[in-house]
TIPA-813334 format. One record per residue (C-alpha): residue number from 0; residue in one letter; x, y, z. Coordinates in steps of 0.001 Angstrom, whole numbers, padded with zeros to 6 digits, always signed. Layout:
# residues N
<atom num="NUM" residuo="a" east="X" north="Y" up="Z"/>
...
//
This chain:
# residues 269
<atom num="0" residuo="x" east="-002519" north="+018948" up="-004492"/>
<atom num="1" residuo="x" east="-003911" north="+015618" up="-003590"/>
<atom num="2" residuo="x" east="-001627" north="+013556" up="-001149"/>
<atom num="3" residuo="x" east="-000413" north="+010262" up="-002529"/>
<atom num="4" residuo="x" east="+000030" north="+007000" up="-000787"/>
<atom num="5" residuo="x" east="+001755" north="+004552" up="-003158"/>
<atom num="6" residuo="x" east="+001798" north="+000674" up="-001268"/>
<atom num="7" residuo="x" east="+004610" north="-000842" up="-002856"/>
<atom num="8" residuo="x" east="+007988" north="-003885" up="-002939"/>
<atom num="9" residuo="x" east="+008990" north="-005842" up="-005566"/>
<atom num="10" residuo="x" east="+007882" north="-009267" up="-003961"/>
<atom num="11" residuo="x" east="+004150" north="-010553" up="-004395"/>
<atom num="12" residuo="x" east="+001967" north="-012200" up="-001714"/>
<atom num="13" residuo="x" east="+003198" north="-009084" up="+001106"/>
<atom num="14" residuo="x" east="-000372" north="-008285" up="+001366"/>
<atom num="15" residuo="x" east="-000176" north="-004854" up="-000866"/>
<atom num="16" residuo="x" east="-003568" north="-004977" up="-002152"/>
<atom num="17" residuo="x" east="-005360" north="-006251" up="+001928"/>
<atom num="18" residuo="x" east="-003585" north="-003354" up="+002878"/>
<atom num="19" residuo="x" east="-004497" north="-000429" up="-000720"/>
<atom num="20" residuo="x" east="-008258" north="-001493" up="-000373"/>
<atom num="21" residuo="x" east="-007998" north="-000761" up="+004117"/>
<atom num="22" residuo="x" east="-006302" north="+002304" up="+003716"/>
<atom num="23" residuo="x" east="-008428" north="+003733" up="+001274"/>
<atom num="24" residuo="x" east="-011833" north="+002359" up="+002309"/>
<atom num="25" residuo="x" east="-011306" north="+003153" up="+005884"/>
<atom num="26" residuo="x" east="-010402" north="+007092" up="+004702"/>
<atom num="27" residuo="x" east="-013339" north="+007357" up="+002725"/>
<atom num="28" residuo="x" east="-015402" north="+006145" up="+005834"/>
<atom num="29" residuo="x" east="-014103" north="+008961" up="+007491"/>
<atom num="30" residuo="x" east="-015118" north="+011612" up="+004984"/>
<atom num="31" residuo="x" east="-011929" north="+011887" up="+003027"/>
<atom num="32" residuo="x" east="-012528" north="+011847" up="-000835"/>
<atom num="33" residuo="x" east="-009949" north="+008807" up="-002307"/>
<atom num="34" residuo="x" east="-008778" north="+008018" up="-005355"/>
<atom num="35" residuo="x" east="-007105" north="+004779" up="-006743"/>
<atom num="36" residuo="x" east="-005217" north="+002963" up="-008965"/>
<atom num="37" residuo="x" east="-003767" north="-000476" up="-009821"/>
<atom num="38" residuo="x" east="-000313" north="-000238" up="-011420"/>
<atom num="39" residuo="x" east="-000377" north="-003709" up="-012470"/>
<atom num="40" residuo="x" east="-002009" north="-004372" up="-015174"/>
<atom num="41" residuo="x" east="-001658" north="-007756" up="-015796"/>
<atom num="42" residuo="x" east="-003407" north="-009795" up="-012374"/>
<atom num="43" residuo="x" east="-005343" north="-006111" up="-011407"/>
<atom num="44" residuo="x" east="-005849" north="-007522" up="-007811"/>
<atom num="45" residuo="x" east="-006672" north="-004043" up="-006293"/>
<atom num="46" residuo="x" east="-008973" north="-003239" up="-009016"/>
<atom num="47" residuo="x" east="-010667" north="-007003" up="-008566"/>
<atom num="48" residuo="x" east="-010925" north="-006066" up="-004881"/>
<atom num="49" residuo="x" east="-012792" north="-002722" up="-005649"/>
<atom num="50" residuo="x" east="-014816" north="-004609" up="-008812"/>
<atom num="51" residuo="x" east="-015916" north="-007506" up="-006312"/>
<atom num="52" residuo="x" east="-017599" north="-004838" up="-003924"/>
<atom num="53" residuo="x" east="-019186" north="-002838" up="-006731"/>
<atom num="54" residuo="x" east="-020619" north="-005966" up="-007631"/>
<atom num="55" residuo="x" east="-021969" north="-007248" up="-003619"/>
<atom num="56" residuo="x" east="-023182" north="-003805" up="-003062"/>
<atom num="57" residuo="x" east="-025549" north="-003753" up="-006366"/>
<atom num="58" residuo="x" east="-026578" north="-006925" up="-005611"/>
<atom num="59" residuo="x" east="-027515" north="-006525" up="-002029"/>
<atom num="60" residuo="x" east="-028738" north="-003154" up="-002817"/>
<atom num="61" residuo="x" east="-026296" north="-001538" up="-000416"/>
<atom num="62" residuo="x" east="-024328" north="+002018" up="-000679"/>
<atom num="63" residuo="x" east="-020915" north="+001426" up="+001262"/>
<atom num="64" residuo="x" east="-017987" north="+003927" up="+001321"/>
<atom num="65" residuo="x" east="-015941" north="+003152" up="-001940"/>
<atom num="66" residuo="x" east="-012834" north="+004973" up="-003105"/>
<atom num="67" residuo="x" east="-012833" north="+006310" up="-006834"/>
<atom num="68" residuo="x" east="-011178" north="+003492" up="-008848"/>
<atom num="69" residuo="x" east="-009757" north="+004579" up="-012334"/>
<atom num="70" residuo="x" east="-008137" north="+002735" up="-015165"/>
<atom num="71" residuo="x" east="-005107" north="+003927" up="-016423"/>
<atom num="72" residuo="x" east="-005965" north="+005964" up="-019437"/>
<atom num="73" residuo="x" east="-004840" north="+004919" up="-023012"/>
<atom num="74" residuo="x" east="-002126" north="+007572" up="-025061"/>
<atom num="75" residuo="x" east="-002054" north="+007186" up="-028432"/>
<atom num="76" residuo="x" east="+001854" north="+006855" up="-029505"/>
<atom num="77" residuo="x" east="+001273" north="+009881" up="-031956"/>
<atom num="78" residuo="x" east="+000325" north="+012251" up="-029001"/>
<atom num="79" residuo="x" east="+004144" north="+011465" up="-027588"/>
<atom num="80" residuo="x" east="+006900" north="+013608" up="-027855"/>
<atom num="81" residuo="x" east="+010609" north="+013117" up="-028713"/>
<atom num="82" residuo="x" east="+011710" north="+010562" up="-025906"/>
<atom num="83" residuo="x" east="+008501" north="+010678" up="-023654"/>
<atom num="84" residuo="x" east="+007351" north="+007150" up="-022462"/>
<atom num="85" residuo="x" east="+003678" north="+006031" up="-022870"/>
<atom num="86" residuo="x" east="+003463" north="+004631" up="-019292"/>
<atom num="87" residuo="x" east="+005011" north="+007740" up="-017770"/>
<atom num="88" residuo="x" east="+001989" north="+009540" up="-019898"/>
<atom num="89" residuo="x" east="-000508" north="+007134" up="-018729"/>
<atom num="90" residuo="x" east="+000348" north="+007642" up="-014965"/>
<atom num="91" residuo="x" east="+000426" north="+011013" up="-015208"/>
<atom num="92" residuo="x" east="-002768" north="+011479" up="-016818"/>
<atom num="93" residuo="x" east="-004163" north="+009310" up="-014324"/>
<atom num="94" residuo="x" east="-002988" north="+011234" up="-011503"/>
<atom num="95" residuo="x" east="-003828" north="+014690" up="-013073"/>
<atom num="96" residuo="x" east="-007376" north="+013329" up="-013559"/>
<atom num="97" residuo="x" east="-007915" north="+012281" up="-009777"/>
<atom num="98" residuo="x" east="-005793" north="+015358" up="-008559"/>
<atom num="99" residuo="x" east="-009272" north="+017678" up="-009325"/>
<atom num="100" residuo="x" east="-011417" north="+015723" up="-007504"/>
<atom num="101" residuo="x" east="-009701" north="+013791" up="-004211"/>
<atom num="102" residuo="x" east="-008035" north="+015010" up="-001252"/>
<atom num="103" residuo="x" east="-006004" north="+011267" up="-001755"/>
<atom num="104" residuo="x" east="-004592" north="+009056" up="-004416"/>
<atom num="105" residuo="x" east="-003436" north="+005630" up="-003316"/>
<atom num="106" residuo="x" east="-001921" north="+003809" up="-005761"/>
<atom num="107" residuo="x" east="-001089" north="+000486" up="-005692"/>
<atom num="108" residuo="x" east="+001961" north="-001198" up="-007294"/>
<atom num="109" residuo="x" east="+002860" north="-004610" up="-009054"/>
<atom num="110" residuo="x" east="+004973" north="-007280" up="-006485"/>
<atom num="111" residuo="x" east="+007424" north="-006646" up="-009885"/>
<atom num="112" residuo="x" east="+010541" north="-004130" up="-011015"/>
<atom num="113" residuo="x" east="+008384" north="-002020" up="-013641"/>
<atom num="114" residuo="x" east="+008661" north="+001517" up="-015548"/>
<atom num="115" residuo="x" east="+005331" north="+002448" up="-013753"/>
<atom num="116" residuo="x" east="+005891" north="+001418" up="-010069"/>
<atom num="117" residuo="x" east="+009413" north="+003583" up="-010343"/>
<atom num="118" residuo="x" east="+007304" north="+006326" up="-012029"/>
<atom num="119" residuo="x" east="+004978" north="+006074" up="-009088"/>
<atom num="120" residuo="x" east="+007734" north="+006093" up="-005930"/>
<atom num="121" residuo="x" east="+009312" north="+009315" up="-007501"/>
<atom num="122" residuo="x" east="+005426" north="+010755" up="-006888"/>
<atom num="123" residuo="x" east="+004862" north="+009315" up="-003543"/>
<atom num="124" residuo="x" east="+004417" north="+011155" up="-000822"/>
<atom num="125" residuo="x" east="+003880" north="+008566" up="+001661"/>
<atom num="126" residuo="x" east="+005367" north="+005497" up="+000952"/>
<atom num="127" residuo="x" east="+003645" north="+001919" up="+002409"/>
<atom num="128" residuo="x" east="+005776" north="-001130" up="+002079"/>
<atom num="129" residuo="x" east="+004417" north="-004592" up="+003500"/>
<atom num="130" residuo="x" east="+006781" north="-007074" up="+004356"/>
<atom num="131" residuo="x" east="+006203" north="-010467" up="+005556"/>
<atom num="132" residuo="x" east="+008156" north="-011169" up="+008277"/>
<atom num="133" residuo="x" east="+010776" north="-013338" up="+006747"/>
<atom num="134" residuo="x" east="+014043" north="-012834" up="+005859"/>
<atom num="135" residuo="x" east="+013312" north="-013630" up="+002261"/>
<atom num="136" residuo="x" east="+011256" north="-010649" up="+002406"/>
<atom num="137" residuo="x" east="+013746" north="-008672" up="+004177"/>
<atom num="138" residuo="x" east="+016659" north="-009709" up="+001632"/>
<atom num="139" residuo="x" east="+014375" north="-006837" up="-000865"/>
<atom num="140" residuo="x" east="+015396" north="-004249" up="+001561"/>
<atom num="141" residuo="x" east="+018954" north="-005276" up="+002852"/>
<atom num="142" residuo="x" east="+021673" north="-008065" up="+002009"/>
<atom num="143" residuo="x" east="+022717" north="-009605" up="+005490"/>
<atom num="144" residuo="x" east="+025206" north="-011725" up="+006982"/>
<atom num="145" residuo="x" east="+024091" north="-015314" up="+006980"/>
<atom num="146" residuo="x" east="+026049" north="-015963" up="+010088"/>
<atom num="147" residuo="x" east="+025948" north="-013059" up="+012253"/>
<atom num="148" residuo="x" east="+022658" north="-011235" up="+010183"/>
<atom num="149" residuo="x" east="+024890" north="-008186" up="+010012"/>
<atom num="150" residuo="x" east="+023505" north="-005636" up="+007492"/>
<atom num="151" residuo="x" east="+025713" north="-005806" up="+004537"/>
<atom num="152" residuo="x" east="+024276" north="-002799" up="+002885"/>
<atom num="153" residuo="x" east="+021322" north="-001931" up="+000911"/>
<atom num="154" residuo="x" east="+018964" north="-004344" up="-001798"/>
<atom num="155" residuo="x" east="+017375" north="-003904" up="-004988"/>
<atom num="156" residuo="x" east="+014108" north="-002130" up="-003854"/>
<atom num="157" residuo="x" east="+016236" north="+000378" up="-001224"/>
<atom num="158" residuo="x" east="+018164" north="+001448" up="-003913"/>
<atom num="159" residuo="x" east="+014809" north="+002205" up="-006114"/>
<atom num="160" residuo="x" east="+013326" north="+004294" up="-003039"/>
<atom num="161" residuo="x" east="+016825" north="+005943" up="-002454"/>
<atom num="162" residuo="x" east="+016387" north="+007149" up="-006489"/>
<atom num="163" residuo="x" east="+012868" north="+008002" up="-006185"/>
<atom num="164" residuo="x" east="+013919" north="+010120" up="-003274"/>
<atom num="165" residuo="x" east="+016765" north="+011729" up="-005158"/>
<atom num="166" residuo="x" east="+014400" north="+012563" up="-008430"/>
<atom num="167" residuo="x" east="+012047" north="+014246" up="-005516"/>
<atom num="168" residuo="x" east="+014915" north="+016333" up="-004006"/>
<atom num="169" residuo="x" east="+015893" north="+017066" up="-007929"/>
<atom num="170" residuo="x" east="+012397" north="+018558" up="-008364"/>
<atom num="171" residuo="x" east="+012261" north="+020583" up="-004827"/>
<atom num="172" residuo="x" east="+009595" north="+018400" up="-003409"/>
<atom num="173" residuo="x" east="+008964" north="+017326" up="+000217"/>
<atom num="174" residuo="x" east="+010610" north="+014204" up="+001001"/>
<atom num="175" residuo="x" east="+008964" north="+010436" up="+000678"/>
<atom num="176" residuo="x" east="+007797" north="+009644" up="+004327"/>
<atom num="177" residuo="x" east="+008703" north="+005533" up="+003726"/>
<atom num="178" residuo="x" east="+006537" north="+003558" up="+006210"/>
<atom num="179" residuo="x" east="+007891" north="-000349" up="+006445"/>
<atom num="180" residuo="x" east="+004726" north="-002510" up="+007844"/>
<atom num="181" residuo="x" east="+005481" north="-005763" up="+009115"/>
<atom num="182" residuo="x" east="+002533" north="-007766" up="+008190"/>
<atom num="183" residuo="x" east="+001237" north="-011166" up="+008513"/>
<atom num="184" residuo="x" east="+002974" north="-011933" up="+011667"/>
<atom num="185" residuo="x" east="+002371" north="-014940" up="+013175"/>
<atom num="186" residuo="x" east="+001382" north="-016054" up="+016918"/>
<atom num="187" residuo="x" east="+003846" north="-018365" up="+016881"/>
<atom num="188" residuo="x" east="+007948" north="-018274" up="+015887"/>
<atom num="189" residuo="x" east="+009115" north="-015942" up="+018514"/>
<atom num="190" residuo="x" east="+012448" north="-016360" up="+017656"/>
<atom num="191" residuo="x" east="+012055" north="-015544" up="+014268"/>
<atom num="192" residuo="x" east="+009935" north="-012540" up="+015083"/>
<atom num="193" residuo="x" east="+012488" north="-011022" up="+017885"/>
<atom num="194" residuo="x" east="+015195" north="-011398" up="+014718"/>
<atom num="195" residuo="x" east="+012982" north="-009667" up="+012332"/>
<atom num="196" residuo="x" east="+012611" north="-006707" up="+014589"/>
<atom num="197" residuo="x" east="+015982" north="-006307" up="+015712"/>
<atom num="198" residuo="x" east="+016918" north="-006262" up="+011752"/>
<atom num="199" residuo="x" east="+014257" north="-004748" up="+010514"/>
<atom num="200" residuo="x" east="+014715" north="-001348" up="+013425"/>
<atom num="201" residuo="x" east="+018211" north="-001685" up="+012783"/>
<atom num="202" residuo="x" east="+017854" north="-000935" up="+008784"/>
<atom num="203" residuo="x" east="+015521" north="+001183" up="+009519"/>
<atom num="204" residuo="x" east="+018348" north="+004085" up="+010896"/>
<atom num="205" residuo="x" east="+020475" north="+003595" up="+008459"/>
<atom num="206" residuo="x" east="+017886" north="+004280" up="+005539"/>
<atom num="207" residuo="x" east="+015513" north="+006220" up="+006655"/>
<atom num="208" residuo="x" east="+012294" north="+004615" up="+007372"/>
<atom num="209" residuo="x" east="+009998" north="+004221" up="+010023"/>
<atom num="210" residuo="x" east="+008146" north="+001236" up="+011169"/>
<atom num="211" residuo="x" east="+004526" north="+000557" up="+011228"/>
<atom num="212" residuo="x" east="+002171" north="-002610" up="+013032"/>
<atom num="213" residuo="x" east="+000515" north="-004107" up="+010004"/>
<atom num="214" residuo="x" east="-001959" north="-007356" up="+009837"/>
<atom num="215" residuo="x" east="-001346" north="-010605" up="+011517"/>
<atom num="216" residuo="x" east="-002075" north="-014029" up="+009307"/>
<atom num="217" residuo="x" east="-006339" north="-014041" up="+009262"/>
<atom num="218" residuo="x" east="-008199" north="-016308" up="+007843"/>
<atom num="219" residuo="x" east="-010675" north="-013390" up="+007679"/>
<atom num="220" residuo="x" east="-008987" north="-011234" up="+005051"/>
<atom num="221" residuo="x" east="-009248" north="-014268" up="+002637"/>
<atom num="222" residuo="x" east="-013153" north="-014208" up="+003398"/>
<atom num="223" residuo="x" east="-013295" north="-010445" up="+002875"/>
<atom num="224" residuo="x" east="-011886" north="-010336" up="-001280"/>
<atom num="225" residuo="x" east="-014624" north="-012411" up="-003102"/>
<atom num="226" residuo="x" east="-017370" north="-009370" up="-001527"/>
<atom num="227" residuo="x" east="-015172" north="-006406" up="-001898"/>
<atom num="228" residuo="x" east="-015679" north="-006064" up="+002033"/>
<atom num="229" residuo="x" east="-013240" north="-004354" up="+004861"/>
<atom num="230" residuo="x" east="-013006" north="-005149" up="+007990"/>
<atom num="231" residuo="x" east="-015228" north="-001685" up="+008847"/>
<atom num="232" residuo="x" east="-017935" north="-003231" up="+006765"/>
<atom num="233" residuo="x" east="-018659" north="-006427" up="+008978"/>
<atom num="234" residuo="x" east="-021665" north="-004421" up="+011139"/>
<atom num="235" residuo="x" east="-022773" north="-002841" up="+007818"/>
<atom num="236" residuo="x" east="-023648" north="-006374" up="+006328"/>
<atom num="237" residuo="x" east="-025535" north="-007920" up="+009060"/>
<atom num="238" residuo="x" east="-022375" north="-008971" up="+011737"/>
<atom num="239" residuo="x" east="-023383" north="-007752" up="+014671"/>
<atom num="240" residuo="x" east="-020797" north="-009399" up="+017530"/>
<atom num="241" residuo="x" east="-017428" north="-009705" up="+015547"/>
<atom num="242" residuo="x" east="-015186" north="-012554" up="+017057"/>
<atom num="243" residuo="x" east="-012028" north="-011829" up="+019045"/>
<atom num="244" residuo="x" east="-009938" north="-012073" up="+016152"/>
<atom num="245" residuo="x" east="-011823" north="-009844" up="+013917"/>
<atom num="246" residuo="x" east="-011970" north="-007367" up="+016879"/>
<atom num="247" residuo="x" east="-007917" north="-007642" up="+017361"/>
<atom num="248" residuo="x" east="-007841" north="-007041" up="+013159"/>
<atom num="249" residuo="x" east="-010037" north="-004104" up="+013346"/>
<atom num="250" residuo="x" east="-007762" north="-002770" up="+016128"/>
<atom num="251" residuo="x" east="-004627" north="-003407" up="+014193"/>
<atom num="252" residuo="x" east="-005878" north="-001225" up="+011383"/>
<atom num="253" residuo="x" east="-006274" north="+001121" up="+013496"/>
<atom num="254" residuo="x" east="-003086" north="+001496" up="+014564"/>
<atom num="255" residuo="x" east="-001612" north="+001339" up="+011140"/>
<atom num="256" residuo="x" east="-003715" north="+004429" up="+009802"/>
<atom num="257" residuo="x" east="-002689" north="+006099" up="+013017"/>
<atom num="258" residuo="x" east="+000971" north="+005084" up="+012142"/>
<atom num="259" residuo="x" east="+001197" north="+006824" up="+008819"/>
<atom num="260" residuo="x" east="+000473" north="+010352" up="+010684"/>
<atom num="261" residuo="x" east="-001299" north="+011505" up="+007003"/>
<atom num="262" residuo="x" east="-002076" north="+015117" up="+006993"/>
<atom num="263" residuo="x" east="-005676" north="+016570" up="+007883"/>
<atom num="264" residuo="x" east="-006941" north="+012357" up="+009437"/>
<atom num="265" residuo="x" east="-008102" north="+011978" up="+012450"/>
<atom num="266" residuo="x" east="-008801" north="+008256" up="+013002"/>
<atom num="267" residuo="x" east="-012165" north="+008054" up="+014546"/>
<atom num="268" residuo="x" east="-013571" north="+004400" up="+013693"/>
//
């Protein structure tokens, strides 16, 4: 069975497709076989992202590591039975079609409450949430005390993980491991940051994730999406002394693969 990574929250602009297209390119660079999908099918910004460096490498003639990308297939409505759901079919063909060839499937998830990204938390195996470090971010996860930021209890998209969990432990499989990664922290707002943290490691005993370094604010990741590049592909196309800060983001990705302890990796880049 191929391992799946689904990089998920209900809130856009946390960085989940920077963070899909990292993961999976830098496993393939280290000789894992990948598989992914886009869940949302409306903006497709993962499957841009993988489109835009299909379309650099052909026309700079180079061969870079690229994970599989698949469409969801279509299901005719006359193939369903008696109170199946076309998306559930869709996913699951999708998955069953990777599953023979990949030792990973990432799939990446719409910033949006849909049938499919619930579909694909119940199948996760590890799960990757990005969170800006706000507090409008953090009110996804946890309702909090405006005076005191006392944890109230648990948010929309807990509650969704906490039912994707249960479905898992219906069906006797492992447990999701949930990773929370803080990204696009800035240099600056120390206060803020030191609040995040303390809420953010505080939430994080009472529902059961753990909590990974993620990206700081770059100007370089916005540079990186019209090519299709990584961060690992900068010497590949011709940079040969990266800059302090793209050394520090190189470094940070790192760390995050590292974090998410996947089975059989050994990070070596």
């Amino acid at each position: 069975m191929a391992h799946i990574i689904v990089v998920g929250n209900e809130k856009g602009g946390a960085g989940k497709s920077t963070v899909s297209m990292h993961i999976s390119t830098a496993l393939v660079r280290m000789g894992h076989v990948v598989g992914v999908l886009d869940l949302d099918l409306r903006q497709k910004s993962f499957g841009r992202y993988i489109e835009n460096r299909k379309a650099f490498l052909d026309a700079e003639g180079l061969d870079l590591p690229t994970p599989i990308y698949r469409e969801l297939p279509a299901i005719s409505a006359e193939s369903l039975g008696p109170g199946e759901n076309v998306y559930d079919q869709r996913l699951s063909a999708a998955v069953t079609g990777l599953e023979r060839e990949v030792e990973f499937i990432l799939i990446d998830c719409p910033g949006s409450h849909t049938r499919l990204s619930q579909v694909a938390h119940s199948l996760a195996d590890t799960l990757v949430t990005p969170l800006n470090d706000s507090f409008v971010d953090f009110d996804l996860l946890a309702r909090t005390d405006a005076q005191s930021n006392k944890i109230l209890g648990p948010s929309v998209y807990s509650e969704m993980v906490w039912n994707a969990r249960q479905l898992r432990a219906q069906a006797g499989l492992d447990p999701i491991d949930w990773v929370i990664v803080r990204n696009r922290v800035g240099a600056q707002q120390m206060h803020n940051k030191k609040k995040m943290a303390q809420a953010v490691d505080a939430l994080a005993k009472r529902i059961g994730f753990r909590v990974a370094p993620g990206f700081s604010e770059r100007v370089i990741f916005r540079e990186l999406f019209p090519r299709g590049l990584t961060l690992l592909d900068l010497r590949d196309i011709g940079v040969q002394n990266l800059n302090l800060s793209n050394v520090a983001a190189r470094q940070e990705l790192r760390e995050l693969v590292k974090e998410l302890r996947l089975p059989g990796v050994t990070v070596d880049f």
